[in-house]
N, C-alpha and C positions, 0 to 999 in steps of 0.2 A: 062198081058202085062208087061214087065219090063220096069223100070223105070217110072211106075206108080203107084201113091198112092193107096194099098190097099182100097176098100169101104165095108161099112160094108152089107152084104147081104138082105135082109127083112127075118125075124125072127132072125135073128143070134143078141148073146147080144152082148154088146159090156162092157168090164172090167172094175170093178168101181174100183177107187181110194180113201179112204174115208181119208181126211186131217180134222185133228182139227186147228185149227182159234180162234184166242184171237188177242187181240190189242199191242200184243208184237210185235219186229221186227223179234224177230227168227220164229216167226208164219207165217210172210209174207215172208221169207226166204223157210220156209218147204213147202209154198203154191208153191212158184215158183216153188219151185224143183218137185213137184208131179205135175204142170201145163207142166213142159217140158216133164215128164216122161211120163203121161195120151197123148199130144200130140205125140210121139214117137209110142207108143200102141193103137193109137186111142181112146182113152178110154174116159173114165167121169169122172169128177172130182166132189165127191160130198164132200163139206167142213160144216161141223159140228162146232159151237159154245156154249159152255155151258155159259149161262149168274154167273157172279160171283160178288162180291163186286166192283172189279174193272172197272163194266161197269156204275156203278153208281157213283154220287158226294157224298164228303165226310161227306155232314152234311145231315142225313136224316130225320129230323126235315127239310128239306128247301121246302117248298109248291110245288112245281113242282117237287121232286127230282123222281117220274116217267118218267117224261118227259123228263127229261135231262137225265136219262138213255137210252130212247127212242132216242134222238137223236145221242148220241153217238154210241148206236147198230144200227143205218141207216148210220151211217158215216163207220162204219166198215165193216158195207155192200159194200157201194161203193168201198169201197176199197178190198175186195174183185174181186170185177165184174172188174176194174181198172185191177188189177194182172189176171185176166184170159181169158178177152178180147181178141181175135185175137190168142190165144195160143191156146186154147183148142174150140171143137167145142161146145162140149155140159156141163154142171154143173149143181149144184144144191145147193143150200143154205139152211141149216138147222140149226136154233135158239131151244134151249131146256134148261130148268135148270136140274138140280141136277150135280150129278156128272161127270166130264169131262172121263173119262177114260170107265163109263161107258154108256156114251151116244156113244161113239164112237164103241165100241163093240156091241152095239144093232141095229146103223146107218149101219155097215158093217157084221153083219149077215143078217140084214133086206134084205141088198145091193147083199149080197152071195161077198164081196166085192174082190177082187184081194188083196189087201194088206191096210195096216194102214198108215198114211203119219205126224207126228208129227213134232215137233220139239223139242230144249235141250237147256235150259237156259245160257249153258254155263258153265263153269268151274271155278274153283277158291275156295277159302276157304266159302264165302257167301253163293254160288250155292251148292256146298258140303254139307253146314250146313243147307241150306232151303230143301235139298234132305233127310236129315235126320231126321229133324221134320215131315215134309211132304212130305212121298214121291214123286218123281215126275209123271205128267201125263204119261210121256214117258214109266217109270219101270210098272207104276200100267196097262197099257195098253197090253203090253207083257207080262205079269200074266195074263191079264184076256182072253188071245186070242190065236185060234188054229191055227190062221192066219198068215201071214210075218206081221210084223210092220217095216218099214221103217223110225227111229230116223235121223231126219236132223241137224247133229252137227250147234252151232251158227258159223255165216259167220265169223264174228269176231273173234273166236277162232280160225279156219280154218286160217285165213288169219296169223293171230300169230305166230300159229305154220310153216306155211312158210316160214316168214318172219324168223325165228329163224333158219331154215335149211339152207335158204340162204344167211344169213350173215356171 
């Protein structure tokens, strides 16, 4: 019937979106974009985090520094669920250690995924130089994968470079 929202059939899949998720902004910037994209396509958004140094406090001699890891990976939760609420119908959250580029190629084979949904630290001589010690999740992601990856420039750089056409 036109102008009716496709549904999805019984048996039929429906296309996963598999986003990486860190406590950075550009991570919640790639989540939205692959939450509007997965809703456009019906799809699922399943968001993958690699737990890393940064989910934990800086002194780990501190008696609790589990816990307070714990609680910052429940806050990052929520904020995930926050960013995909009412956007998308269906998701998934997945926490895992080791390496981020290849948790996310295992999550989207597993998934037979549609595509990779990342984000980009951004630009500049810092980002450049931290891209060259270590490369970024984004490059080592598209090396590892037969699949589209989807790089979601930072908004902030986006918005720069706007702002520098329009002046």
């Amino acid at each position: 019937m036109a102008g009716q929202p496709r549904r999805t059939l019984p048996g039929e899949r429906r296309g996963v979106l598999v986003v990486g998720h860190d406590r950075f902004p550009e991570s919640d910037h790639a989540l939205a974009t692959a939450a509007q994209l997965a809703r456009r396509l019906r799809g699922v958004v399943h968001v993958v985090h690699a737990i890393s140094l940064d989910d934990h406090p800086i002194n780990p001699d501190a008696h609790d520094w589990e816990q307070q890891a714990s609680v910052v990976l429940a806050a990052q939760r929520r904020t995930v669920e926050r960013l995909l609420v009412g956007i998308v119908s269906e998701w998934r959250y997945d926490v895992g250690r080791g390496d981020p580029a290849a948790l996310l190629a295992a999550v989207a084979e597993a998934d037979d995924a549609l595509m990779i949904v990342v984000g980009t630290r951004g630009h500049g001589l810092s980002a450049g130089f931290g891209r060259l010690l270590d490369q970024s999740v984004s490059r080592r992601v598209t090396r590892r994968q037969g699949r589209p990856v989807l790089v979601v420039p930072h908004r902030e750089s986006t918005i720069q470079r706007m702002t520098r056409v329009h002046c």
